[in-house]
C-alpha positions in Angstrom: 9.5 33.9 -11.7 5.7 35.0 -11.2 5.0 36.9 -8.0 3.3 35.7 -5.5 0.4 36.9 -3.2 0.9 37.6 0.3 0.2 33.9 2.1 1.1 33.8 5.4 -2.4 33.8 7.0 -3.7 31.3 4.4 -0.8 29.4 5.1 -0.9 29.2 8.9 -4.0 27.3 8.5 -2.1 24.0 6.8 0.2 22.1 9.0 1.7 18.8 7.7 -1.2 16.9 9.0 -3.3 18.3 6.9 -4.7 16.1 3.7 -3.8 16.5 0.5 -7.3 17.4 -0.7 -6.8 20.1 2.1 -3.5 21.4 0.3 -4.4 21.3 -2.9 -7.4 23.6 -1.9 -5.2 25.5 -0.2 -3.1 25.9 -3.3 -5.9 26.3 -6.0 -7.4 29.5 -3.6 -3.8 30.8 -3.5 -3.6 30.9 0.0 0.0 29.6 0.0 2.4 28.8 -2.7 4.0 25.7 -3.9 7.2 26.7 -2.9 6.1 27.8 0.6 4.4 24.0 0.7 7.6 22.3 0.0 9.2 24.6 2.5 7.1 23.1 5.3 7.6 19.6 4.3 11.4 20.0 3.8 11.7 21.4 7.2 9.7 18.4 9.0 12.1 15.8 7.2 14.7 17.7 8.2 13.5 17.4 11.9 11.7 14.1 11.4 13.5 11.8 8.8 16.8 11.5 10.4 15.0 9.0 13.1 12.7 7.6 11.0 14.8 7.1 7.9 11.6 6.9 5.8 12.7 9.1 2.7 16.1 7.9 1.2 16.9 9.4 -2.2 16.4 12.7 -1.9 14.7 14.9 -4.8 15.1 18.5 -3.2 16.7 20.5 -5.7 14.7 19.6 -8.4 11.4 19.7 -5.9 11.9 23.1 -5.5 12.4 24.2 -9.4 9.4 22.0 -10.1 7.3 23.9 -7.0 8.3 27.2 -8.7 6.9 26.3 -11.8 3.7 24.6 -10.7 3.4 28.4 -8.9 4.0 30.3 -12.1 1.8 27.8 -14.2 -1.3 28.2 -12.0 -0.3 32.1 -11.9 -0.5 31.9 -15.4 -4.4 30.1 -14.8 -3.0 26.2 -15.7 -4.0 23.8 -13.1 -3.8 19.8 -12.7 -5.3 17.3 -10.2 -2.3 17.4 -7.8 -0.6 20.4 -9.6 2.0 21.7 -6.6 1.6 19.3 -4.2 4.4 17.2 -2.7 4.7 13.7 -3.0 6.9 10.9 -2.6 7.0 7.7 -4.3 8.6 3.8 -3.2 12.5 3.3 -4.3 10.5 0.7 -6.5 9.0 2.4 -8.9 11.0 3.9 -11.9 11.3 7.7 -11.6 13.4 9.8 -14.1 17.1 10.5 -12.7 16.6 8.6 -9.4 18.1 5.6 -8.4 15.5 2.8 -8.6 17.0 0.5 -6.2 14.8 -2.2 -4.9 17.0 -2.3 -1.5 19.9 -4.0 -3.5 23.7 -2.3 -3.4 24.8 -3.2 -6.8 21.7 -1.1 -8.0 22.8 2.3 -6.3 23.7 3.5 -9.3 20.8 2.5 -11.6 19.6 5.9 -12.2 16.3 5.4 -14.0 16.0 6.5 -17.5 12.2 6.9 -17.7 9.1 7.3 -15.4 7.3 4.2 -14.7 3.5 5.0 -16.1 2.4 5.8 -12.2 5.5 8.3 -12.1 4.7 9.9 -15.5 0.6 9.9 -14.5 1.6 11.7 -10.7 4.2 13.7 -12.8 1.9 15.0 -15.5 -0.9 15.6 -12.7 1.7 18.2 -11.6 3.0 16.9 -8.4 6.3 18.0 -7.2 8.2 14.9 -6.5 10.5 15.4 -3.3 12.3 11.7 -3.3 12.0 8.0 -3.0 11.2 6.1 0.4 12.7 2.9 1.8 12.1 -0.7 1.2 13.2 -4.0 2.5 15.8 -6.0 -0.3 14.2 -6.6 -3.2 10.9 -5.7 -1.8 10.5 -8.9 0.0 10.4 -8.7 3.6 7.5 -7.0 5.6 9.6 -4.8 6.7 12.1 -1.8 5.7 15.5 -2.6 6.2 18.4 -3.2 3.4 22.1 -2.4 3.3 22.5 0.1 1.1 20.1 2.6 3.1 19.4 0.7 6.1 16.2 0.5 8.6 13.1 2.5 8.5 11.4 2.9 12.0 7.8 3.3 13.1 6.6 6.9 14.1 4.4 5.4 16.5 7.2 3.5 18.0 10.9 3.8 16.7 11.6 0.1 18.2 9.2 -1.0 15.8 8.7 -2.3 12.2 6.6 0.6 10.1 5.7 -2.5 7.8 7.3 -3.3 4.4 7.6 -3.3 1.5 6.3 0.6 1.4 7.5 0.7 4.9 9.7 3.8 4.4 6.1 5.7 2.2 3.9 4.7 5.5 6.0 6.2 8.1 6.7 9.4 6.2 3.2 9.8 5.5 1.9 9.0 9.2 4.5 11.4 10.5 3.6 14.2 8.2 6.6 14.1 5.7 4.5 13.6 2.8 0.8 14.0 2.0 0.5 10.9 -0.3 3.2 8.3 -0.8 2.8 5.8 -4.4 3.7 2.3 -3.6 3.0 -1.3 -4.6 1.4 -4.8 -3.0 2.4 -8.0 -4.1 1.8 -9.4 -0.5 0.3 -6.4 1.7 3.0 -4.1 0.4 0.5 -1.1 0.8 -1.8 -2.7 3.2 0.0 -3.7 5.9 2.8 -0.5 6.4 -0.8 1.7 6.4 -2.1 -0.4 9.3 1.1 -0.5 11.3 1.2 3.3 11.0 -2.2 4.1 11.4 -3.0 5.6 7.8 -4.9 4.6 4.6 -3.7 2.9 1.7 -5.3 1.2 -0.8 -4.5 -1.9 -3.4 -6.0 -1.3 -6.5 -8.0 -3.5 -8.4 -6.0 -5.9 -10.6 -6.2 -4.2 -13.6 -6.7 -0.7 -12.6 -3.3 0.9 -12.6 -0.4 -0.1 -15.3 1.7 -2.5 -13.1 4.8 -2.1 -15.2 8.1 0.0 -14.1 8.6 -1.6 -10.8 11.6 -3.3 -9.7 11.3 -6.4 -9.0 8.9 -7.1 -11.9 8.7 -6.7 -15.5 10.1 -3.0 -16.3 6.9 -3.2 -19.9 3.9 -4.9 -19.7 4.4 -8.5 -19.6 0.7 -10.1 -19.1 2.1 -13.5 -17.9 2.7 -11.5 -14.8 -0.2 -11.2 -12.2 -1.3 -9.9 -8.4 1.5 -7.3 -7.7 0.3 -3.6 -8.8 1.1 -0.5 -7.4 -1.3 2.2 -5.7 -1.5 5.1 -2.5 -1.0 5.6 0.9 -2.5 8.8 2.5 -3.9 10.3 5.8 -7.8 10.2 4.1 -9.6 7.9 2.1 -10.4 10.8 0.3 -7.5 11.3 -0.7 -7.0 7.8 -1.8 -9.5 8.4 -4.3 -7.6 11.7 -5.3 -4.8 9.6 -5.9 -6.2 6.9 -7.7 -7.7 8.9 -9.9 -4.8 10.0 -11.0 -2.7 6.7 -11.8 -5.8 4.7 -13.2 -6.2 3.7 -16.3 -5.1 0.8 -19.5 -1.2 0.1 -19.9 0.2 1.8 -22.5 -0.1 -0.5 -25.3 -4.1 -0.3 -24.7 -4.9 3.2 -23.9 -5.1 3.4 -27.8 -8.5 1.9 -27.8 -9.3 1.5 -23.8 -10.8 3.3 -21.0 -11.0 2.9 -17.6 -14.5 4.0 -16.3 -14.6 3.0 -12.2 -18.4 2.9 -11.1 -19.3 5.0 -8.5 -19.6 3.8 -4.9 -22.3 1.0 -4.3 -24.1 3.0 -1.5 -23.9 7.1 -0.1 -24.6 6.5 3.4 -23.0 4.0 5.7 -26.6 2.4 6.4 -26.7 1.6 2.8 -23.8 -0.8 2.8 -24.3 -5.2 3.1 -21.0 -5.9 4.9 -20.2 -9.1 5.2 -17.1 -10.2 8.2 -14.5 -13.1 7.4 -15.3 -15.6 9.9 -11.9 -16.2 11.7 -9.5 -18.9 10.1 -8.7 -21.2 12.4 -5.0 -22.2 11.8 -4.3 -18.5 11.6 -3.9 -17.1 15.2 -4.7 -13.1 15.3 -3.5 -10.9 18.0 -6.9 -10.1 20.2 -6.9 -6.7 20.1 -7.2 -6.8 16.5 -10.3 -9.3 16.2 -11.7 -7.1 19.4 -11.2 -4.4 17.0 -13.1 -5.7 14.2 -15.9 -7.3 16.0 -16.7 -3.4 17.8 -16.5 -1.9 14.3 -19.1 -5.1 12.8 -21.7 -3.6 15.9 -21.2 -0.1 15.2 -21.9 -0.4 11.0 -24.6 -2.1 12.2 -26.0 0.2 14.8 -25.4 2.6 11.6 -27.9 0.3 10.0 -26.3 -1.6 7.8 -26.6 -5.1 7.2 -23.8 -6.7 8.8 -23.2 -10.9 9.3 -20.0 -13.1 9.3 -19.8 -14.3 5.6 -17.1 -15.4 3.5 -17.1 -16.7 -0.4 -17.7 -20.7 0.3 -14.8 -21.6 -2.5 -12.6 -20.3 0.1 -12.9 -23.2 2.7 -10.4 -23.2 5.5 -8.1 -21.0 3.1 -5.5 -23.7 3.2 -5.9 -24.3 -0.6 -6.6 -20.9 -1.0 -3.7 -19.5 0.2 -1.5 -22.7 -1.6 -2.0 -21.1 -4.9 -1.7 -17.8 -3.8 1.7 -18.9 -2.4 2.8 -21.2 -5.3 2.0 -18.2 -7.9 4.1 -15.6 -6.0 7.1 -17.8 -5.0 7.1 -18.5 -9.0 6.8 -14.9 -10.2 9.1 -13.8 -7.8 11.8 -16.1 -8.7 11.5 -15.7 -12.4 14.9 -15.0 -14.6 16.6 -17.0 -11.3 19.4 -20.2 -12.3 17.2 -23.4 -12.2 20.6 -24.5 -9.5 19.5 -21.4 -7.0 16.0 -21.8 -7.1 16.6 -25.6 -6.2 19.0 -25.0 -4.0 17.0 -22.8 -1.6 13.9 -25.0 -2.2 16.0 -27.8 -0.5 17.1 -25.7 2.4 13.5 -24.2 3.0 12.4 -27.4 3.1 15.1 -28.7 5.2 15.1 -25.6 7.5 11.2 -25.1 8.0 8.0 -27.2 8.0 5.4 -24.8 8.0 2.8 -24.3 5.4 3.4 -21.2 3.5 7.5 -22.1 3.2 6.7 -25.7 1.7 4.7 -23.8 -0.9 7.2 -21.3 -1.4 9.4 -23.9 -2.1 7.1 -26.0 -4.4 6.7 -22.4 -5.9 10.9 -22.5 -6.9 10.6 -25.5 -8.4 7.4 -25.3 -10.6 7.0 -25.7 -14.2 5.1 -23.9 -16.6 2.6 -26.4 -16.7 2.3 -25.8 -12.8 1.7 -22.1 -13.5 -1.2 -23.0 -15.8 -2.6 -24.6 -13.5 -2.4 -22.6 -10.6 -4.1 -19.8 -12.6 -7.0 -22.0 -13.6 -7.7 -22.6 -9.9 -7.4 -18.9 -9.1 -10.1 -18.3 -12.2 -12.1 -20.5 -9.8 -11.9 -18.5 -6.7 -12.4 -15.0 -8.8 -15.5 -16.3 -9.8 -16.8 -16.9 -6.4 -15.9 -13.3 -5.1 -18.1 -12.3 -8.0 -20.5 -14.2 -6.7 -20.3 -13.5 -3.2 -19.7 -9.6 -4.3 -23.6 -9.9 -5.7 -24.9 -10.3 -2.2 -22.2 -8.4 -0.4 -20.6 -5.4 -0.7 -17.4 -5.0 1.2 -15.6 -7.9 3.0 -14.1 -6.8 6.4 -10.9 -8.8 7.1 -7.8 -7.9 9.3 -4.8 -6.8 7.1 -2.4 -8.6 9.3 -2.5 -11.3 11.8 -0.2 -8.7 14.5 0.7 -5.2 14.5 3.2 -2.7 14.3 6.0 -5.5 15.7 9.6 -5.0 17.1 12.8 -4.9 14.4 13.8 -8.3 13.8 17.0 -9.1 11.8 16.9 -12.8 12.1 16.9 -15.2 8.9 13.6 -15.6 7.1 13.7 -19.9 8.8 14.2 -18.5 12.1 11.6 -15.3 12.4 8.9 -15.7 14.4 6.0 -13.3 15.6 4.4 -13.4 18.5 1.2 -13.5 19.0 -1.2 -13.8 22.3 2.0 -15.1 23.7 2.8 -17.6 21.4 5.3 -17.7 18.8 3.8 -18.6 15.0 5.9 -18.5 11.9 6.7 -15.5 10.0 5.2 -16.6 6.7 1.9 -16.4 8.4 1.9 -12.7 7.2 1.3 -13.9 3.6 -2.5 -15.1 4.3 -4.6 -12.3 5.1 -3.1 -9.7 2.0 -3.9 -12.8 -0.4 -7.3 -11.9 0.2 -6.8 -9.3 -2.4 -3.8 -10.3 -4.3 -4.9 -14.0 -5.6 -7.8 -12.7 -7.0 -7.0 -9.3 -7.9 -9.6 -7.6 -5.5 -9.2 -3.8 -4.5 -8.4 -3.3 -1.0 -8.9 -0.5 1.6 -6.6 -0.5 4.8 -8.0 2.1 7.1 -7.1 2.8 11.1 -9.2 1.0 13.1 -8.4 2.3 16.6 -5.0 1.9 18.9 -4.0 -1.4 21.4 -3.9 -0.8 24.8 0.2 0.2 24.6 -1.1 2.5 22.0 0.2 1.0 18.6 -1.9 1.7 15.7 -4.6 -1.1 14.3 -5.9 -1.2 10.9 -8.4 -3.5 9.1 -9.4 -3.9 5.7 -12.1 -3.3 3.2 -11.9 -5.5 0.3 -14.5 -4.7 -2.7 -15.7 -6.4 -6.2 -13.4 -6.3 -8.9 -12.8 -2.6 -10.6 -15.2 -1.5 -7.8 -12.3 0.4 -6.0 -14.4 3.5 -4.9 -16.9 1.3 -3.3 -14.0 0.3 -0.7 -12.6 3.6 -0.2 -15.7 5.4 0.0 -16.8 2.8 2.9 -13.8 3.5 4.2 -14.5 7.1 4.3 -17.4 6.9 5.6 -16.3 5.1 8.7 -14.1 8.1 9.4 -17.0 10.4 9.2 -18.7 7.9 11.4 -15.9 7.0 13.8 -13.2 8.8 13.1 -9.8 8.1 11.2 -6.2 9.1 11.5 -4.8 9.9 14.4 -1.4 12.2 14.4 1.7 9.7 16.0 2.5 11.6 19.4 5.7 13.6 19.1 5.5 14.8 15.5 3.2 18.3 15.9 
């Protein structure tokens, strides 16, 4: 073992708030140690995690010979983007000798024999991986709750949902456990646990990150699969881009002759920007203080100077049809490999037990043939090639990631859940519309904090760029925090 400088004043000055791009310079200068970094960490999931049941498989013991050796490495003058920092990744994604889970009890023992490609990338980057975090069954539910580990809570209010399905990744990063968290969105999976708990996460374009080694979902690249990829949640936007940086790139069976070249942002200064505001949809109620929220942050970007007007692509109508493909395409990839009797089985009862929209699609989505997928996917062709359009006059769509926020624990079946909102209650699948945004047409996405209600709950928004354009909608998003500030700390976690 390499020796160590003395640290303690250098590391007084990081806390667990601080960003990653804060400990990693922190780390480079050698103003603390790896070890001493995974020290602090470990002590506030010690004090922290037990409440907010956030991380779930724990990775300590090899943590800490994998923080040793990123110290004696950079003693010996190696370094790597995210060499000694600690990190946590989504029960989801395959990591080497962890469970990979999905929320499911008969997979508590399905240790993982290989890293997914974002585990090897974050691996090989030098991060010191501390454990997995908590997910709803199967990764379904907008929330984090399953039998085998049970319910992840919200820092900013334990009574509360910290979003799903990288519910258990959001809390622990809002509440300091964890600098960056890797996690995936099929339906808002990043974006909407980083707005209930007032952080950043972003939803990489389509084809920006392998997608394979996630459970559910193909385990190798399987290109008849589509929308769900994986990506980071963080306290800084910055570090978003630290993060991505690190996991972009082809799929292994293309990085032969492939390479991923992200442009740089569209714009430097915030004045720069043409941001266009999604009108709102009208069968889609959203709770006031969230449009109240968006509408201030439209007049400040444009007090900022930029050019700001409500706008959406016109292919995208009243988002009915819209949102019946992106439905249809998810229902059928998520039920993939299922008996033909299941899949029509609960088709009948979802369309026995509920007559809204987005569960008659779902269960159209059961039942569907291949020629049905075919066609789906020719109509979302359509709609990618009017966000290309649209993204030629525009630059960033602003959009709310979620039609509520942070909202109370609710066990109820999937036919009986509703949410409230401005004191009415709407149906739970209502969640599905504003994520498509991204999803259907493979779009990157930034979720950024976007202020607090009046009972102090977290709000987030979204920033949703051109395809492969993902810096442009962090950097915006970065830019608003310079502007108007970003995360805030939950109370009770110093």
């Amino acid at each position: 073992m390499t020796d160590h400088p003395n640290t303690s004043e250098g590391a007084s000055q990081i806390d667990g708030f601080s960003s990653a791009t804060e400990m990693l310079q922190a780390l480079h200068q050698r103003q603390l140690s790896s070890v001493e970094l995974l020290d602090l960490h470990l002590r506030r999931i010690e004090r922290h995690n037990p409440a907010l049941n956030g991380i779930v498989t724990p990775n300590y013991e090899d943590a800490r010979r994998a923080a040793a050796a990123a110290d004696d490495a950079r003693a010996r003058g190696a370094d790597g983007p995210l060499l000694g920092l600690p990190v946590t990744i989504k029960d989801c994604i395959y990591v080497k000798g962890l469970p990979t889970t999905g929320g499911v009890p008969e997979r508590a023992q399905a240790i993982s024999k290989a890293d997914a490609p974002v585990a090897a990338s974050v691996r090989a980057a030098g991060a010191v991986i501390m454990g997995k975090t908590n997910v709803p069954p199967y990764a379904a539910d907008w929330q984090s709750d399953n039998p085998l580990f049970g319910r992840s809570n919200n820092p900013w209010d334990l009574a509360r949902t910290p979003g799903g399905s990288t519910g258990g990744g959001a809390a622990s990063v809002a509440a300091g456990l964890t600098p960056l968290e890797f996690g995936g969105d099929f339906a808002g999976s990043i974006r909407v646990p980083a707005a209930f708990c007032g952080i950043y996460g972003h939803k990489p374009s389509e084809t920006a990150v392998p997608r394979s080694g996630h459970f559910p979902g193909p385990n190798s690249p399987n290109a008849a699969s589509a929308m769900a990829v994986q990506g980071p949640l963080a306290r800084s936007a910055r570090d978003l881009e630290l993060a991505l940086d690190v996991i972009a790139g082809p799929r292994v069976d293309e990085d032969k002759g492939w390479r991923l070249h992200l442009p740089l942002p569209r714009h430097k200064s915030l004045a720069g920007y043409r941001v266009a505001v999604l009108p709102p949809i009208e069968w889609v109620p959203v709770e006031d203080e969230i449009m109240t929220a968006l509408d201030d942050l439209a007049t400040r970007i444009g007090r900022a100077g930029a050019q700001v007007k409500v706008a959406q692509p016109e292919a995208l109508g009243d988002m009915r049809d819209y949102c019946r493909v992106y439905v249809s395409i998810l229902s059928a990839l998520g039920s993939a490999g299922r008996p033909e009797a299941d899949r029509r089985r609960e088709a009948e009862e979802m369309r026995r037990d509920s007559k809204d929209l987005m569960s008659l699609t779902l269960a159209d989505g059961l039942e569907a043939s291949a020629s049905d997928y075919l066609i789906w996917f020719g109509h979302r062709e359509g709609y990618r090639a009017a966000f290309r359009a649209f993204f030629e006059q525009w630059d960033v769509l602003l959009a709310p990631v979620c039609l509520v926020n942070g909202f109370p624990h609710n066990n109820a079946p999937f036919p009986e859940r509703r949410l409230e909102v401005n004191g009415k209650l709407v149906p739970y699948n209502l969640l599905f519309i504003y994520p498509s945004l991204c999803n259907l047409s493979g779009l990157p996405g930034t979720a950024f904090p976007a202020g607090q209600t009046r009972s102090g709950l977290p709000i987030g928004l979204q920033a949703i760029g051109p395809y492969l354009e993902d810096r442009t909608s962090i950097h915006f998003a970065a830019l608003l925090a310079q502007e108007f500030g970003g995360f805030r700390q939950p109370p009770g976690y110093e």
